[in-house]
N, C-alpha and C positions, 0 to 999 in steps of 0.2 A: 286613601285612594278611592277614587269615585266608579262605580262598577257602572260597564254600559248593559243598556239592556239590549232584548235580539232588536231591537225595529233601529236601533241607531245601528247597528253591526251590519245589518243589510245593506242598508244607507251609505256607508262607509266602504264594503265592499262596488257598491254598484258606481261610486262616484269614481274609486280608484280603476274598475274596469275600464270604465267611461274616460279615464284618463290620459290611462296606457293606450288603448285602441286610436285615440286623438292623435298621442306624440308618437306614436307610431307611422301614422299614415302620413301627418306632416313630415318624419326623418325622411320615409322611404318617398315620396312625391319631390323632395329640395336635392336627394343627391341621387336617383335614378336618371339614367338618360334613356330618353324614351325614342331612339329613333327610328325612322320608317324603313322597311327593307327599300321601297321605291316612295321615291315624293309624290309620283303620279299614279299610286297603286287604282284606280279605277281604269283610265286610258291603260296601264300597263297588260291587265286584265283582259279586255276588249280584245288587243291585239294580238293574246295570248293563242290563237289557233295557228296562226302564222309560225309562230314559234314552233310550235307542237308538227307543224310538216318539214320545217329546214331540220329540226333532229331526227325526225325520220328520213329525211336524205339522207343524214351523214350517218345513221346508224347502216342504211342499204349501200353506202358504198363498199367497193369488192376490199378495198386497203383502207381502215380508219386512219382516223385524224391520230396519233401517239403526242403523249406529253412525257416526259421523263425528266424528275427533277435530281440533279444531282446538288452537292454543298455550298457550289457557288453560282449555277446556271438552271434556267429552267427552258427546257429544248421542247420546241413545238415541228413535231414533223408532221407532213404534212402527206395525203396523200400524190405517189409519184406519178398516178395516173393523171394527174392537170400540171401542166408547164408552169413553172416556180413565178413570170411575169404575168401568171393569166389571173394568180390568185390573191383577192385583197380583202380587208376587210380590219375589223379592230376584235383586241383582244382586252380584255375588263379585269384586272383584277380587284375582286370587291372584297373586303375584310370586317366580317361580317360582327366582329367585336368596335371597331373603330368606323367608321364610315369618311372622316377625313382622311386616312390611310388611302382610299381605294382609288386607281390607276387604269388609265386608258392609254392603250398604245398600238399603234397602226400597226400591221402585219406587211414585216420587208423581210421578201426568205431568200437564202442565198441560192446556188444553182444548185444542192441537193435535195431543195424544196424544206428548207429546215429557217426556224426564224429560233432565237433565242435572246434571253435577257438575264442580267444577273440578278442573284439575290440580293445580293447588299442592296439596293434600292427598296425592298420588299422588308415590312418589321416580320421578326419571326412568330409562329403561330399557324392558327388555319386560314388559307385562303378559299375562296371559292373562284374558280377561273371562269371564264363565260367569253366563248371563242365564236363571234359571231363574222363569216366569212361567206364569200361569193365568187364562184368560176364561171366567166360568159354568161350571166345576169342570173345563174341558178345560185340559191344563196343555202345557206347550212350552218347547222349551228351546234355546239360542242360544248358539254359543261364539266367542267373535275373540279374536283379540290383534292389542294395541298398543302401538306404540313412541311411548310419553310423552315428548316431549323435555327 
């Protein structure tokens, strides 16, 4: 048996680092999915002060926005101080593991000022909600998450 000496052993160790580090970064770059939280993360950005005042409305209103999710409904009430036909706007639910999952739906609230949807439509997990809403052109805006079972 032929003995190596240290300068091939080096050699040997630095080719196999150099190896592993490679088919490493090719596994992890072919089966990670790298998606964006927003596709327009710079315009998103921009517009972001706007945002930053409709959540300060709806944190100073005297009655919040309530979410309450129960096993097979997720109930968005609303505050009683604006008439249930005055109130519109969409609610988002984005899923922040999946992004084909994620759900836009118009806000229709009955005459208790209540709008709800079921879960079955929703995979289980965490969602992030994003309730962006407007009474008589003042707008406001709402964010939870929830863990859909």
């Amino acid at each position: 048996m032929k003995k190596i000496n240290w300068g091939s052993g080096i050699t040997i160790v630095i080719v196999l680092f150099l190896v592993i580090t490679i088919a490493q970064v090719l596994i992890i770059h072919n089966f990670v999915d790298y998606d964006l939280v927003e596709e327009e993360y710079y315009a998103a950005e921009i517009k972001y002060q706007s945002q930053i005042e409709k959540i300060k409305r709806a944190r100073d209103l005297s009655e919040p926005l309530k979410v309450k999710l129960s096993e097979d409904i997720i109930e968005f009430e609303f505050p009683t101080i604006f008439k249930s036909n005055k109130v519109v706007g969409s609610i988002y639910f984005y899923k922040p593991s999946d992004d084909l999952l994620d759900k836009s739906l118009r806000i229709q609230l009955n005459e208790n000022n209540k709008a709800s949807f079921p879960t079955k439509d929703l995979a289980s997990g965490l969602w992030k909600v994003k309730i962006d809403w407007e009474v008589e052109g003042v707008t406001y805006f709402n964010e939870e998450f929830l863990m859909v079972p």
